[in-house]
Residue frames as a rotation matrix with the C-alpha (Angstrom) as fourth column:
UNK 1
0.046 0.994 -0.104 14.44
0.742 -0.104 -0.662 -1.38
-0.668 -0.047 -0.742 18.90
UNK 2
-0.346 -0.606 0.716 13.57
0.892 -0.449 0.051 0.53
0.291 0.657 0.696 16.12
UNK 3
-0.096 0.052 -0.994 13.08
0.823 -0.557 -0.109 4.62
-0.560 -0.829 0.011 16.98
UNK 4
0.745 0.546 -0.383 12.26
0.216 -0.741 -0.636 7.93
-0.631 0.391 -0.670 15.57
UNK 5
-0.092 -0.660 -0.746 13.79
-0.769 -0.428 0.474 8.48
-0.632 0.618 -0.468 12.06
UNK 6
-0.962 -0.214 0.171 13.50
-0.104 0.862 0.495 4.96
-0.253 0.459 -0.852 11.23
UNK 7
-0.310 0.802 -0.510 11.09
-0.646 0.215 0.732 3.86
0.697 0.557 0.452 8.26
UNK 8
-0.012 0.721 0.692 8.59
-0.843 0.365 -0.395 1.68
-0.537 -0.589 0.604 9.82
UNK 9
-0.799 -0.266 0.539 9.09
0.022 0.883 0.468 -2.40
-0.600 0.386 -0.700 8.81
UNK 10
-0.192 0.605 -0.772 7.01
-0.669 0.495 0.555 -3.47
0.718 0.623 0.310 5.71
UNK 11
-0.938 0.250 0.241 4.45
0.043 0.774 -0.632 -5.94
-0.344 -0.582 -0.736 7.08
UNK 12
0.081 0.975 -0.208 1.38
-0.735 0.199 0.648 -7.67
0.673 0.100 0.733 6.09
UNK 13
-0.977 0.044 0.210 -0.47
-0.121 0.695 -0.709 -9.44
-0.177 -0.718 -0.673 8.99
UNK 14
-0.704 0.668 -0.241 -3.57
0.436 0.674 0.597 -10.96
0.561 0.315 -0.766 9.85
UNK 15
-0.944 -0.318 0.088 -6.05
0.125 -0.593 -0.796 -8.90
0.305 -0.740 0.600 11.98
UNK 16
-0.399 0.668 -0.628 -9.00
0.906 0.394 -0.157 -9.11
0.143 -0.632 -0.762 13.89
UNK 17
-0.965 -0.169 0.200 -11.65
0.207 -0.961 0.185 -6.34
0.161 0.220 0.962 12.98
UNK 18
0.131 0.915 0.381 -15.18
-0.899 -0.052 0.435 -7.28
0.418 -0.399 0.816 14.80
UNK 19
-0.460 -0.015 0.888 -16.19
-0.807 0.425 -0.410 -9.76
-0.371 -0.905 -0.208 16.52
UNK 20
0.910 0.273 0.313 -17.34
-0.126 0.900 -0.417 -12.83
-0.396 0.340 0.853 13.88
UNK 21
0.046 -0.581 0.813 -14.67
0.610 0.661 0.438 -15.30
-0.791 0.476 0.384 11.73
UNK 22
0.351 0.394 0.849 -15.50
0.936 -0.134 -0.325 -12.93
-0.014 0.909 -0.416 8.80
UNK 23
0.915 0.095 0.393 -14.09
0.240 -0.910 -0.339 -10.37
0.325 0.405 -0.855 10.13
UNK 24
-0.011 -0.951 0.310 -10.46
0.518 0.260 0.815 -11.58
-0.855 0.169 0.490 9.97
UNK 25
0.919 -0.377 0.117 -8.91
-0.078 -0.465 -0.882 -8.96
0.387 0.801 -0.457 6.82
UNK 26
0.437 -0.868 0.237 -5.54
0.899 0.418 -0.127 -8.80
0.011 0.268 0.963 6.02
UNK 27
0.997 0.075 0.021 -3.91
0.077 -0.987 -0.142 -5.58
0.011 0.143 -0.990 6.37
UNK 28
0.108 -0.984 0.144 -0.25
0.949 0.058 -0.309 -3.77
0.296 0.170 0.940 5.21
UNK 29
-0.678 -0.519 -0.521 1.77
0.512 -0.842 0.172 -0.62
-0.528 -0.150 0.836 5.20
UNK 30
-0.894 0.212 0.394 -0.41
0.273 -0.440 0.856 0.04
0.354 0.873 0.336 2.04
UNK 31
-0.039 0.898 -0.439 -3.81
0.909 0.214 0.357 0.02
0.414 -0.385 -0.825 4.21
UNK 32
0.626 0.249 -0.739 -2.97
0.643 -0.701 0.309 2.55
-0.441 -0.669 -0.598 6.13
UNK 33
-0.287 -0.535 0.795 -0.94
0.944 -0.298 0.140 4.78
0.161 0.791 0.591 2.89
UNK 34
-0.422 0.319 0.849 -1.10
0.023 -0.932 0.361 8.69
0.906 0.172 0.386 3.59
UNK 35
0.679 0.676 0.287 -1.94
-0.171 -0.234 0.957 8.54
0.714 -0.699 -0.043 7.25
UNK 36
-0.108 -0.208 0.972 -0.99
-0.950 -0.268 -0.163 9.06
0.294 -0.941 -0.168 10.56
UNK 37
0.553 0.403 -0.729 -1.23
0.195 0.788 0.584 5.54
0.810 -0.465 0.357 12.39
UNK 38
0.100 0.224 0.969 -0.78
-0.898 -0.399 0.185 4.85
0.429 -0.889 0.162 15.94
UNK 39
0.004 -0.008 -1.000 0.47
0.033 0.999 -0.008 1.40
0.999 -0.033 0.004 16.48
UNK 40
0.020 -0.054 0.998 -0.24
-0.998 -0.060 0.017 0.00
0.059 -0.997 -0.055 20.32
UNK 41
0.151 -0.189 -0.970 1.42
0.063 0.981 -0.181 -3.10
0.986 -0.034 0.161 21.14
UNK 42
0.222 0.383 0.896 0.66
-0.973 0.027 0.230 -5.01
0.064 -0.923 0.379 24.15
UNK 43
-0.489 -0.870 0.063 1.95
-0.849 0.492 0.194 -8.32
-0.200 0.041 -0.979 25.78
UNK 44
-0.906 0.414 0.087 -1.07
0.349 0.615 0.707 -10.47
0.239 0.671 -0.702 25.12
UNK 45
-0.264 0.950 0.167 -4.72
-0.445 -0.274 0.853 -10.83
0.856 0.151 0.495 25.28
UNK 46
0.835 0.541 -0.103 -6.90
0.046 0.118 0.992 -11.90
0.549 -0.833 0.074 28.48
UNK 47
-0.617 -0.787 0.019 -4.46
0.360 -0.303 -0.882 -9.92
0.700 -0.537 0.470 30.45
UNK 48
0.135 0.792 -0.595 -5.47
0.990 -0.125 0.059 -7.21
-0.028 -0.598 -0.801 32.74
UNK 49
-0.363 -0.414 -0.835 -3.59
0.169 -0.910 0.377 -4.00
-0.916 -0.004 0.401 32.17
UNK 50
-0.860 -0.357 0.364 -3.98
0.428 -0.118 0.896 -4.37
-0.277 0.926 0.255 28.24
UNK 51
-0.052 0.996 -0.076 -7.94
0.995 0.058 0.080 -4.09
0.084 -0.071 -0.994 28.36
UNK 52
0.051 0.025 -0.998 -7.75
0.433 -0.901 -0.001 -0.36
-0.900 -0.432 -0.057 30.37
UNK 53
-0.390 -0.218 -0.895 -5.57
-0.395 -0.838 0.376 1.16
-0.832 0.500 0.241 27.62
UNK 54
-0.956 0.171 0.240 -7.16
0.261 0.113 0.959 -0.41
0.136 0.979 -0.153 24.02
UNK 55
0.284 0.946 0.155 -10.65
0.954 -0.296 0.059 0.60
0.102 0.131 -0.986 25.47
UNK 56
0.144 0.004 -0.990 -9.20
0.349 -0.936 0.047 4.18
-0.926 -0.353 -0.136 26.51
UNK 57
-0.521 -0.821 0.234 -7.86
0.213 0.140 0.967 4.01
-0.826 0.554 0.102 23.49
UNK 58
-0.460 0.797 0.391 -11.38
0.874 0.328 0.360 3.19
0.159 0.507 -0.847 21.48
UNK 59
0.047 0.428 -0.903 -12.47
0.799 -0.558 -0.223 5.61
-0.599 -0.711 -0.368 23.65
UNK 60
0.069 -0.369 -0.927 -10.60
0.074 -0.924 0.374 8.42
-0.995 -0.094 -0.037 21.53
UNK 61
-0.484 -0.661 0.574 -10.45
0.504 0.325 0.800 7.13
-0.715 0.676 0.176 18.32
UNK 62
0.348 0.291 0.891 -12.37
0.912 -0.326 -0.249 10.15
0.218 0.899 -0.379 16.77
UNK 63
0.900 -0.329 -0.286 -10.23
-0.338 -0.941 0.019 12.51
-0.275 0.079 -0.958 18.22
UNK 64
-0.476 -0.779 0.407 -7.09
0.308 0.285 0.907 10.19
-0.823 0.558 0.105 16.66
UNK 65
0.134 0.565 0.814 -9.61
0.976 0.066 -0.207 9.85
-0.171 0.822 -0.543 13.38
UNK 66
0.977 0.142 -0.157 -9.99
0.095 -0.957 -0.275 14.22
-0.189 0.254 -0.948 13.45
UNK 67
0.326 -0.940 -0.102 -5.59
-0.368 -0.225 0.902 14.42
-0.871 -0.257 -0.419 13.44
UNK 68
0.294 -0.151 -0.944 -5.81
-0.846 0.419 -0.331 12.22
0.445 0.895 -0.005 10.02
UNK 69
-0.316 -0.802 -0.507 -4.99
-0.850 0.477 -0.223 9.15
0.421 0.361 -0.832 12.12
UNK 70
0.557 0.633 -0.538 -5.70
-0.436 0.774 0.460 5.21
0.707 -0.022 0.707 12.52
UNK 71
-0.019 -0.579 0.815 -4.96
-0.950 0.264 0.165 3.52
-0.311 -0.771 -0.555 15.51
UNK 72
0.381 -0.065 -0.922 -4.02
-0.201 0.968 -0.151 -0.70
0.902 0.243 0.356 15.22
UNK 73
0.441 -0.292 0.848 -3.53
-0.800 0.300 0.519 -2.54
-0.406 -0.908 -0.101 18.57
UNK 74
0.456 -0.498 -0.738 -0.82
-0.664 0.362 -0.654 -5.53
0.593 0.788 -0.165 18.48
UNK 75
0.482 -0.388 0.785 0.32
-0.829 0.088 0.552 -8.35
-0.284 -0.917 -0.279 20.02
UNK 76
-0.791 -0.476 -0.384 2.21
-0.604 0.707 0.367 -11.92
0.097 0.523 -0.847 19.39
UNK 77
-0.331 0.706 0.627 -1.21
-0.058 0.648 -0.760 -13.30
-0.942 -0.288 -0.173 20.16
UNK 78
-0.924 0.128 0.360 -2.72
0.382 0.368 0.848 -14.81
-0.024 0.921 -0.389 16.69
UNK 79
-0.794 0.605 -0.053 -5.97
-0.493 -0.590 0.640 -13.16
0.356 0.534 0.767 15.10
UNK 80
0.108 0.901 -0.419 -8.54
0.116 0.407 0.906 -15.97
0.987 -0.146 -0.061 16.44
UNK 81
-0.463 -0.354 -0.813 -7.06
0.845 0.100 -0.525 -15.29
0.267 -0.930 0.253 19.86
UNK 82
-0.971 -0.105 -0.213 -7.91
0.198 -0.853 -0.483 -11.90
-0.130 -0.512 0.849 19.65
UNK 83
-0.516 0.806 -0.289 -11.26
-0.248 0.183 0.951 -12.69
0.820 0.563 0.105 18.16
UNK 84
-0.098 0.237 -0.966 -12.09
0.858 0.512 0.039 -14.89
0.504 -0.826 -0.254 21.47
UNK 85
-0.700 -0.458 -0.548 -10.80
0.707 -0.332 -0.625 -11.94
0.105 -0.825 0.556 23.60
UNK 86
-0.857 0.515 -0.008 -12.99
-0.501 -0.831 0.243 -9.30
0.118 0.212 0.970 21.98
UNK 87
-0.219 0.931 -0.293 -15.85
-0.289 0.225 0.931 -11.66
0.932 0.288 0.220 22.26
UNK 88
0.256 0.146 -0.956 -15.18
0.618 0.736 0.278 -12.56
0.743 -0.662 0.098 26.07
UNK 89
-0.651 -0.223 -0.726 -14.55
0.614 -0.717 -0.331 -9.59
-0.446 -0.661 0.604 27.38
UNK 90
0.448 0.881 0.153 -17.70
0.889 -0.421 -0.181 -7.29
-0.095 0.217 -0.971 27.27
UNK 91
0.351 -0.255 -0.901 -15.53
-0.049 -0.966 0.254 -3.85
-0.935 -0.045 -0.352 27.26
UNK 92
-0.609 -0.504 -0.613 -13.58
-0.549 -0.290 0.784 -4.48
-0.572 0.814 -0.100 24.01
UNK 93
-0.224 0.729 0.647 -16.79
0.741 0.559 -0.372 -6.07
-0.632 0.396 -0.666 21.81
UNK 94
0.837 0.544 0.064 -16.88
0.467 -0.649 -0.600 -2.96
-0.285 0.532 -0.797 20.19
UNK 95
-0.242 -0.944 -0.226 -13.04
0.312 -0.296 0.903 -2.15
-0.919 0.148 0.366 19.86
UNK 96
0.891 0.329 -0.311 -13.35
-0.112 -0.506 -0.855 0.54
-0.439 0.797 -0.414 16.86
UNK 97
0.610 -0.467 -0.640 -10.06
-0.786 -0.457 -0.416 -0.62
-0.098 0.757 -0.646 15.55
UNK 98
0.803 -0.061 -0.593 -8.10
-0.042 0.987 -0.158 -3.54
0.595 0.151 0.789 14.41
UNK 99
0.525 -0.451 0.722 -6.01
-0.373 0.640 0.672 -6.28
-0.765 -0.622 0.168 16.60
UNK 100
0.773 0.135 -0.619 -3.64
-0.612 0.413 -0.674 -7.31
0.165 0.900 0.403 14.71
UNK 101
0.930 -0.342 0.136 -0.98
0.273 0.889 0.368 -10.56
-0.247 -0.305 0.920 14.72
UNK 102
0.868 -0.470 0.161 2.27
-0.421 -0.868 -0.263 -8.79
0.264 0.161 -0.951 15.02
UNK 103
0.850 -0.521 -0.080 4.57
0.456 0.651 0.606 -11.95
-0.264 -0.551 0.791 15.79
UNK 104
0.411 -0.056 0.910 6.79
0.904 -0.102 -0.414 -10.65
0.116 0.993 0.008 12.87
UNK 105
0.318 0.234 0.919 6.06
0.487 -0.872 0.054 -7.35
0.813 0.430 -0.392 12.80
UNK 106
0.990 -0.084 0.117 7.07
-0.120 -0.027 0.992 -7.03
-0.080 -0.996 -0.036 16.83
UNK 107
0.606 -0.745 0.278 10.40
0.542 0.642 0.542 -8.95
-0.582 -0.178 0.793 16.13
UNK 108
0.045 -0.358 0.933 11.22
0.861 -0.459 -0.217 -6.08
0.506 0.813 0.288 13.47
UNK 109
0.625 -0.017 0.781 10.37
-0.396 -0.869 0.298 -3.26
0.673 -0.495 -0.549 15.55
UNK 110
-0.463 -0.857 -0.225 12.75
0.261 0.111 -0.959 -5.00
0.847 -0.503 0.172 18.27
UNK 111
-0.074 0.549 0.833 9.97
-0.851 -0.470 0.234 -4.65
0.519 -0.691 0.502 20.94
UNK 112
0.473 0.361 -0.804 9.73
0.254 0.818 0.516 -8.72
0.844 -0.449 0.295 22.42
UNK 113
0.336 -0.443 0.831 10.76
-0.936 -0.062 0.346 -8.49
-0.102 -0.894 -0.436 26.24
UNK 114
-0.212 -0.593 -0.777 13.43
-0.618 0.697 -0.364 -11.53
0.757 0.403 -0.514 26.05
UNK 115
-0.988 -0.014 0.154 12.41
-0.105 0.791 -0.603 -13.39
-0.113 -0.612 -0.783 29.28
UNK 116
-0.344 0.625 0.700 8.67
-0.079 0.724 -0.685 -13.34
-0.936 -0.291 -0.199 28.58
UNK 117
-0.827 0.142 0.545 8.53
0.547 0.431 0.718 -14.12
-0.133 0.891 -0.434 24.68
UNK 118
0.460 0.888 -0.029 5.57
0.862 -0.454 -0.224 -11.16
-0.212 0.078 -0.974 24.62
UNK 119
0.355 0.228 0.907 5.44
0.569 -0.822 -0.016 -7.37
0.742 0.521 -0.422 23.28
UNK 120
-0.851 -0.489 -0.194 6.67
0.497 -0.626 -0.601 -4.70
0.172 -0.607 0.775 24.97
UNK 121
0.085 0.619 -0.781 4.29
0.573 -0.671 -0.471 -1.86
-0.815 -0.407 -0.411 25.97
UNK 122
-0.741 -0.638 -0.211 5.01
0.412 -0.680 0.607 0.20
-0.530 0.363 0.766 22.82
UNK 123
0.339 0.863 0.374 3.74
0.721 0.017 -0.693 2.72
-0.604 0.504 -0.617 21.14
UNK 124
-0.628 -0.773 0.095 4.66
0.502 -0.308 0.808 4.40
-0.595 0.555 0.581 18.00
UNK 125
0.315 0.846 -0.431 3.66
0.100 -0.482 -0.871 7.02
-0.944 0.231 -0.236 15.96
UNK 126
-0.743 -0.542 0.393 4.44
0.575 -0.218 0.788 7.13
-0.341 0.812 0.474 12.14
UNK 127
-0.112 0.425 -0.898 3.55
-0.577 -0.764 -0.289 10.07
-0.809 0.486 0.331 10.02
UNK 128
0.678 0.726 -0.111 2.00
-0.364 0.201 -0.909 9.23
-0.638 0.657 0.401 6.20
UNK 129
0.569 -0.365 -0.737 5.50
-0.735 0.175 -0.655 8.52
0.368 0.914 -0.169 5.00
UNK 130
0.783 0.245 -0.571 5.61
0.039 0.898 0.438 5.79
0.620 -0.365 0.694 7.22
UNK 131
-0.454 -0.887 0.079 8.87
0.035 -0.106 -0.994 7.26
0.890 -0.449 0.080 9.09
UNK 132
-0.087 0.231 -0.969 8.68
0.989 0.140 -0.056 6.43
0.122 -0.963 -0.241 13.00
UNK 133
-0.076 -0.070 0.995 8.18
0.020 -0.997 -0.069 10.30
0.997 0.014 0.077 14.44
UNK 134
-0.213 -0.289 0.933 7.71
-0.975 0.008 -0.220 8.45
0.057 -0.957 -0.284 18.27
UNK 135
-0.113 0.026 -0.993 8.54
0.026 0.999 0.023 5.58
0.993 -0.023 -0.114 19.90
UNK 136
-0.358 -0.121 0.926 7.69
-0.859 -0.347 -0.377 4.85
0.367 -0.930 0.020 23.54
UNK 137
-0.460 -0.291 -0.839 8.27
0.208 0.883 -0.421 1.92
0.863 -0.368 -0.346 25.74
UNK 138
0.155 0.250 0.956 6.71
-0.903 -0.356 0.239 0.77
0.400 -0.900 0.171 28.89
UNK 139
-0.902 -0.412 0.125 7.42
-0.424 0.901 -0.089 -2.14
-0.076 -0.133 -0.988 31.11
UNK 140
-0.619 0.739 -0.266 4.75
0.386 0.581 0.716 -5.28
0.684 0.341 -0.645 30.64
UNK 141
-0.369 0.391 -0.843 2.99
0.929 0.150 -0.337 -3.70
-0.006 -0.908 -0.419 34.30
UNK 142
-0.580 -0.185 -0.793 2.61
0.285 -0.958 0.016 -0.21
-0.763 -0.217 0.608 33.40
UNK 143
0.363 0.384 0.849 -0.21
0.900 0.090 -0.425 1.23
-0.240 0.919 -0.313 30.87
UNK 144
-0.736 -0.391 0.553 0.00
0.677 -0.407 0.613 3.85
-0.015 0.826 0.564 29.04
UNK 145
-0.692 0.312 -0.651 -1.31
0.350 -0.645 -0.680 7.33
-0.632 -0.698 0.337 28.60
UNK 146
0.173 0.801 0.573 -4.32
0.957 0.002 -0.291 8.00
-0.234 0.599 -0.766 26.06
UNK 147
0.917 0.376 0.135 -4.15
0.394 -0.907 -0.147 11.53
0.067 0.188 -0.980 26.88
UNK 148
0.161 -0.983 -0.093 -0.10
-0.018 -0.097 0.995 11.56
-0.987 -0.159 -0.034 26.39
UNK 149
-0.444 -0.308 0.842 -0.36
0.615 0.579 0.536 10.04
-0.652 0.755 -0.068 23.13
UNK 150
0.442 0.867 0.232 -2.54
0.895 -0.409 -0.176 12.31
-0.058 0.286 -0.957 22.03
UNK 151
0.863 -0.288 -0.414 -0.58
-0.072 -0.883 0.464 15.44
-0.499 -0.371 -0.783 23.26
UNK 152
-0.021 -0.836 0.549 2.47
0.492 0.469 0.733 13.93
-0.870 0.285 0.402 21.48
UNK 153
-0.054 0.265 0.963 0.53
0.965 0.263 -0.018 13.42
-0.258 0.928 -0.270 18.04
UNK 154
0.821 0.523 -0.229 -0.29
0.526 -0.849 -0.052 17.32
-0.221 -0.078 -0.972 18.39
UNK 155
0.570 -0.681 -0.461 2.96
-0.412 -0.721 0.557 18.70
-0.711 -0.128 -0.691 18.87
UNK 156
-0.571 -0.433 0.697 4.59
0.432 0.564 0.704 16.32
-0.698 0.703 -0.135 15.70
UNK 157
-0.114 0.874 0.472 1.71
0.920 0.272 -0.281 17.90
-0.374 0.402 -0.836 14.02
UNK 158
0.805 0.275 -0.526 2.40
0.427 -0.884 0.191 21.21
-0.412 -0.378 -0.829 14.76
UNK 159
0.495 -0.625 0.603 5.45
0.764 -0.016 -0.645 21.11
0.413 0.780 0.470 12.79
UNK 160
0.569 -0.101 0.816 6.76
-0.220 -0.975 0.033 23.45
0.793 -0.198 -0.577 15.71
UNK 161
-0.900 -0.401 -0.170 9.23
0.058 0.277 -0.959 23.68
0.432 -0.873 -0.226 18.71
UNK 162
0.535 0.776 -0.334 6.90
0.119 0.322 0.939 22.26
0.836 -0.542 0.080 21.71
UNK 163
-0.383 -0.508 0.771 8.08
-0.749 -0.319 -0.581 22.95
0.542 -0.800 -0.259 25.05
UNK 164
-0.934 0.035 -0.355 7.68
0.063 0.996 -0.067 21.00
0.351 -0.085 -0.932 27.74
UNK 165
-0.368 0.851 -0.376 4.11
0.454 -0.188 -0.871 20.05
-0.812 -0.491 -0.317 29.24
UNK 166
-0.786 0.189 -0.588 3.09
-0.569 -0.592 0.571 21.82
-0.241 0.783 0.573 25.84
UNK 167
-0.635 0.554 0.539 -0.38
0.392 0.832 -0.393 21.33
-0.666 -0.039 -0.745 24.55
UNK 168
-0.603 0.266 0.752 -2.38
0.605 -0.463 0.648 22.79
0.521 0.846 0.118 21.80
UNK 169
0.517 0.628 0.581 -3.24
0.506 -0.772 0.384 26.26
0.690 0.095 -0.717 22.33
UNK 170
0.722 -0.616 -0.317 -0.10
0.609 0.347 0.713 26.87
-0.329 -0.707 0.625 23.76
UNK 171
0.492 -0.691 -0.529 2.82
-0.803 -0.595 0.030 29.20
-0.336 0.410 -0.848 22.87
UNK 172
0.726 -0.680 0.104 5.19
0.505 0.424 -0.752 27.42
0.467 0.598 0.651 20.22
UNK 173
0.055 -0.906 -0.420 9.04
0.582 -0.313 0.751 28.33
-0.812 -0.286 0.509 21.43
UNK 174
0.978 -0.208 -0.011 10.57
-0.108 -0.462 -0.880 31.26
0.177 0.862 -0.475 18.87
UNK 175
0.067 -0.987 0.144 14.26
0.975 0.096 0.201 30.89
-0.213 0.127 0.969 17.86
């Protein structure tokens, strides 16, 4: 798997960005050029865990947006899959950010779980020069914290030592 230091894989996919056929866009590294991004891969669509965290997720995405950064949700499911999902499930019809088809792009990051051919939990943060800066795993049962990921992005931001439990408006450590 790849992990903090490492450049983030080149990748153009296919990605699912409302909720009609039309709104199928293509998107790279270059899309998201000079930003923060937030990648959240999940093991497929019409699950039950995955829902919770891409709406908590939605939920936040203008306090990601205020930090300079873009979240993208991911799975090995294909773009018309996620298209269906967002249109059959009444919570993520409004998902403010793109689904995107990450067979590929998964297999590069080294995130498939080998016995069920699906995504890991992961989520990664890359800074604007696309260099990983966090990488966190969960198993396929377990979501993820909204308000972790967040606290993370802060303290990478902060271009400071963070203790632990650290959160903005916190003491920074002095050397």
């Amino acid at each position: 798997m790849l992990t903090v230091g490492n450049h983030f894989p080149e990748f153009r996919v296919q990605a699912c960005v409302g909720n009609d056929k039309t709104d199928m866009k293509e998107l790279t590294n270059k899309t998201f050029a000079g930003k923060w991004q937030v990648y959240l891969f999940y093991p497929k669509d019409f699950t039950f865990v995955c829902p919770t965290e891409l709406v908590e997720f939605g939920k936040k995405v203008k306090e990601f947006r205020e930090r300079g950064a873009e979240l993208i949700g991911g799975s090995t499911d294909n773009e018309y899959c996620h298209l269906a999902w967002r249109n059959n499930h009444p919570d993520l019809k409004s998902l403010p950010y793109p689904l995107i088809a990450a067979q590929k792009l998964a297999a590069d990051l080294g995130i498939i779980d080998p016995a069920a051919n699906v995504c890991l939990r992961a989520t990664f943060i890359v800074d604007p020069n696309g260099v990983i800066q966090w990488a966190n795993v969960c198993n396929l049962n377990v979501g993820r914290s909204v308000a972790e990921t967040l606290r993370v992005l802060d303290a990478i931001q902060s271009d400071e030592l963070c203790p632990c439990n650290w959160k903005p408006g916190d003491a920074h450590l002095k050397v």
